[in-house]
N, C-alpha and C positions, 0 to 999 in steps of 0.2 A: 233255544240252545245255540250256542258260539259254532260257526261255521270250522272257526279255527282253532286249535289248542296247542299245545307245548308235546303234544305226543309225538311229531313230526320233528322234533330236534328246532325248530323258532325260538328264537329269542321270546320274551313277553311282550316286548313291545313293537314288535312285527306280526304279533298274532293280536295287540293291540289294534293295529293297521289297518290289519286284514280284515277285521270284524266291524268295523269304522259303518258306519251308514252311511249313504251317497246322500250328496248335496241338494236341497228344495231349489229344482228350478221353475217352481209354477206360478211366479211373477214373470217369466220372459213372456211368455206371451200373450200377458192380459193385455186388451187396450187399455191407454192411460186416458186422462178427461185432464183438462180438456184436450183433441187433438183436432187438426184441421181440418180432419174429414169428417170427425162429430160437429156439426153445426149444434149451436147453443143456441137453445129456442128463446131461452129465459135468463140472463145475466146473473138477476140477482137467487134465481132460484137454485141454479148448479154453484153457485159460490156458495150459498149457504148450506147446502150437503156436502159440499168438497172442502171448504175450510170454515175456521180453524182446526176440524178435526183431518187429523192425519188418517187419510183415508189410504188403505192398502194397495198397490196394485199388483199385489202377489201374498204369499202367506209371510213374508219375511217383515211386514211393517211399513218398508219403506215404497216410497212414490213418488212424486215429479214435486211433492208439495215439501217431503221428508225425504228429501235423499239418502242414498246409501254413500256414507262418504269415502267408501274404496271406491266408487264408482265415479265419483263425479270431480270436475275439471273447477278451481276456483283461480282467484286474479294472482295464488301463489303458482300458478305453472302456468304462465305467461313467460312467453321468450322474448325479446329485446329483439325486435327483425335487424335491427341496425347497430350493430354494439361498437362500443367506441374506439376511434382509431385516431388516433393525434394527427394522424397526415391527412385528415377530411380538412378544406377549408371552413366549413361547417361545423367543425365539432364542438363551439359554444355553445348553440342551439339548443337551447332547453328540451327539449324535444326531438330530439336526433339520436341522442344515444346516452349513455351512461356508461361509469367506469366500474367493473368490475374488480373490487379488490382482490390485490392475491393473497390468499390464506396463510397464514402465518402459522410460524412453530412447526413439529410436526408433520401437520397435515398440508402446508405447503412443501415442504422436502417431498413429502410422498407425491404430492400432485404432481411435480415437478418432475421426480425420477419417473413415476410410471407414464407421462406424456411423452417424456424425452426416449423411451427406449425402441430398441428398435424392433418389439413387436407390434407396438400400440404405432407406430408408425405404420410401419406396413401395413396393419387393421388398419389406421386412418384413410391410407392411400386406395385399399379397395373399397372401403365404405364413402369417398369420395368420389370416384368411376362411379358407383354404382348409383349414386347420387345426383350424377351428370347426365344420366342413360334416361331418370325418371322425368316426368314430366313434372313442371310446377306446381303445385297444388293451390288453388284458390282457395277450395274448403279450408284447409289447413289454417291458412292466412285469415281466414274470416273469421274459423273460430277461436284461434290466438287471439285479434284484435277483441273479440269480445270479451274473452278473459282479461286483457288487459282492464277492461269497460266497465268491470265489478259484473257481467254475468256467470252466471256458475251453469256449466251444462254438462251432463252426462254421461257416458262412452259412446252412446252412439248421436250425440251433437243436441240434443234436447236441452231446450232452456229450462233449469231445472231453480226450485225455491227453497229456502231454510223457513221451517215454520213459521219464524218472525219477520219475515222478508216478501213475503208475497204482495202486499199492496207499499211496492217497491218499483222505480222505473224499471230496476235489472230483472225483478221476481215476476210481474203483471202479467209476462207472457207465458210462466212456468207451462211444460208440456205441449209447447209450439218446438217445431226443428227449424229454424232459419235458413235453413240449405237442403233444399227436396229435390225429389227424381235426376235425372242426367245418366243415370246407371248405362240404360241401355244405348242413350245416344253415345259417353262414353266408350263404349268397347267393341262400339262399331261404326266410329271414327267420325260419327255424325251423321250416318248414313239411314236409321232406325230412331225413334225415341224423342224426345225432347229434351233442347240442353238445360242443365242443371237452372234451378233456379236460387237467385239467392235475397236475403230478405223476410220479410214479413210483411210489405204495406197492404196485400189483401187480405190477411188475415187481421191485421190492426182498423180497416173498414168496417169488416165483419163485425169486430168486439165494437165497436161506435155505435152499428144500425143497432145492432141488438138492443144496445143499453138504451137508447134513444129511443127505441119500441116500447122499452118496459117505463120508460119517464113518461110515454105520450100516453100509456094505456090505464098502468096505475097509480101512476102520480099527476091526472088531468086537474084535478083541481088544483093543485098546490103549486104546478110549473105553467108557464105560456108557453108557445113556440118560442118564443124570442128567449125566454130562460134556456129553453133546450139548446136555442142553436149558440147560446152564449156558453153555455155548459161543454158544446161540442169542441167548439173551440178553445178551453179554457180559460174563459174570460165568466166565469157565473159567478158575481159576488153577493146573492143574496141568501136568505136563510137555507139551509137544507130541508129538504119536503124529509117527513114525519112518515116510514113507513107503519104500516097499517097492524102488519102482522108482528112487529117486535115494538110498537110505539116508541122505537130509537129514529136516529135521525138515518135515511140511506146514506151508505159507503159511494153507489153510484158515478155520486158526481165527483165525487175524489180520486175514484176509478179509473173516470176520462180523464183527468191529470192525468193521472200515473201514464195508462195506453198513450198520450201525447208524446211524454217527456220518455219515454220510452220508445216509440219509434225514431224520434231525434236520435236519440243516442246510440240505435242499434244502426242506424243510416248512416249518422257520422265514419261510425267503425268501417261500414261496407264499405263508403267514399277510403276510407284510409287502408281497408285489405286492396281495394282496386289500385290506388298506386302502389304500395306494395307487390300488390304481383305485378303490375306492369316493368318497374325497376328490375325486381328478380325475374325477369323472361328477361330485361336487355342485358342483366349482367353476363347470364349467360351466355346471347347472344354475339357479346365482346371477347369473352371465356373464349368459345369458338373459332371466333376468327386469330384471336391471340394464337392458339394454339397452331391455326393453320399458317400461321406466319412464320413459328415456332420451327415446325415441321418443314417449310420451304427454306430456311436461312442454314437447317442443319443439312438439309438435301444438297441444297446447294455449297455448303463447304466442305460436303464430302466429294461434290465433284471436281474441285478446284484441285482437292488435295489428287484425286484420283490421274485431275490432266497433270498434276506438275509432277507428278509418279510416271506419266509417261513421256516426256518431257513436251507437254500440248500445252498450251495459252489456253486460258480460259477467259474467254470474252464478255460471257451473257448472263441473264439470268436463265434459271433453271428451265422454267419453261419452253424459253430457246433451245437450252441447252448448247451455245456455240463454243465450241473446240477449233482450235488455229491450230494445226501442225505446225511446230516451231520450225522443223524441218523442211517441208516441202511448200508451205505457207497455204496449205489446203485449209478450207474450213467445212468440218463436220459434224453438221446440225445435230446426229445423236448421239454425240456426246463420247462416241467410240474409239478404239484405237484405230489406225492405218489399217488401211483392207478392211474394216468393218462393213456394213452393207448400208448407206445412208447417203445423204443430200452430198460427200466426196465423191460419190459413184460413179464409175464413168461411164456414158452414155453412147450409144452408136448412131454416127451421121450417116447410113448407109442401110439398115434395116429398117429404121422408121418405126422399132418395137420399143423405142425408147431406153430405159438401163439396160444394162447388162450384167448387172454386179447378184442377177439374184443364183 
């Protein structure tokens, strides 16, 4: 029986609502496979029960192998960290930036009026401050750059795979995080914790010994060492050893491609979020000091206006702050009118208590 009816004066479709069921969250907390804390004893044996079937890790279907596509980040929500500015002497660079068309018809009038007004201003103006006060985020940059990179990962940073994409340089690593712990070293200033790390190359070892364990153990006949270590490297051009239990050829060694060309490409990114955020900490850095320059040239033309308001010469810059009485030709280092209490004060040759003016 309905919790809720219409005898209450509801509408139907608030008593629709209201009778609604709550939401399946009992995928949040399954563990996913593989993850870095699960050590994979057997390569080829967790691959063959984890894919190609979409295996769950919750009651909704989806998993790290079958994402949920409201959940997950692909190379279409990749930001441009650099977008293009005609006044860069750079801005040919293939690779620099890109020009953003403006919308047409329309929906650029609209972009245009609602940019240009003056709420979306002011919004812009405190979501800037508020912008300034945050720290840079590396995470952020790292996993932009990999979106860029063709990987797809999750809400919470999970390298995530399309059923078809898994034995993929971008897919290989499905339900690895590239960016672990830091939390606590984070939020106490580096003082607790260990700092963030970013990467995969231990976790990219890991998947090598393994697969390398199961080529030495089950496939001793059919490979040498020298096959393995050619294998490791991505240099194995002979036939594929013949597994036992599906008389197909192993995936394996195609495998260690893939993990190869796959930490290449997740490295590269890293190499390129590191300058990235090194840039964006110095832009900021110049932000800063622009600002304090800002702040001193108007300081200081307010004081100019201030001596020529009391008809004082103004000499210095601010931090001096030197005041010439045009009057008496006194100079008063703060910056005050006549008889203020400062470096004009008159002193006594006679008590040896030094000023007098306090």
């Amino acid at each position: 029986m309905a919790l809720y009816d219409r005898r209450f004066g509801l509408p139907q479709s608030m008593v629709d609502y209201l009778n609604q069921g709550l939401p399946s969250i009992s995928g949040i907390f399954q563990p996913s496979e593989p993850s870095i804390s699960t050590p994979v004893e057997n390569e080829e044996k967790i691959l063959e029960e984890l894919y190609p079937q979409n295996v769950s890790s919750g009651g909704d279907g989806y998993s790290v192998y079958n994402p949920d596509p409201n959940m997950t980040r692909t190379s279409r929500n990749y930001v441009n960290p650099f977008p293009y500015n005609p006044t860069d002497i750079d801005f040919q660079s293939s690779d620099y930036g890109y020009i953003d068309p403006p919308k047409e018809g329309l929906a650029g009038l609209l972009e245009a009026y609602v940019k240009g007004s003056p709420l979306m201003r002011l919004a812009s103006k405190g979501l800037d401050a508020l912008g300034n006060m945050l720290p840079v985020s590396k995470t952020g940059i790292f996993q932009n750059e990999l979106l860029g990179g063709g990987f797809m990962l999750d809400n919470i940073g999970r390298i995530v795979s399309a059923p078809d994409k898994y034995n993929t340089p971008e897919g290989i690593m499905a339900g690895y995080n590239p960016v672990s712990g830091g939390a606590l070293n984070f939020i106490t200033g580096g003082k607790m914790g260990e700092p963030t790390t970013y990467g995969l190359d231990k976790s990219y070892d890991k998947r090598r010994d393994t697969i390398a364990k199961t080529l030495r153990t089950k496939y001793r006949k059919q490979l040498s060492d020298e096959d393995i270590e050619a294998a490791l490297a991505g240099e194995y051009e002979g036939d594929m050893p013949i597994n036992p239990a599906t008389g197909l050829p192993t995936k394996l060694i195609d495998r260690l491609g893939f993990i190869n060309q796959s930490q290449n490409l997740l490295n590269k990114k890293l190499s390129a979020a590191d300058i990235i955020f090194n840039r964006k900490v110095e832009e900021r850095r110049e932000k800063a000091i622009e600002k304090q320059n800002q702040e001193r040239i108007a300081r200081e033309t307010r004081q100019k206006a201030e001596a020529a308001r009391k008809n004082q010469t103004y000499t210095g810059g601010s931090d001096r702050q030197n005041i010439v009485d045009r009057n008496t030709g006194k100079r008063d280092a703060t910056g005050g009118d006549r008889g203020s209490k400062g470096a004009s004060d008159r002193f006594s040759n006679k008590s040896g208590r030094g000023r007098t003016g306090y």
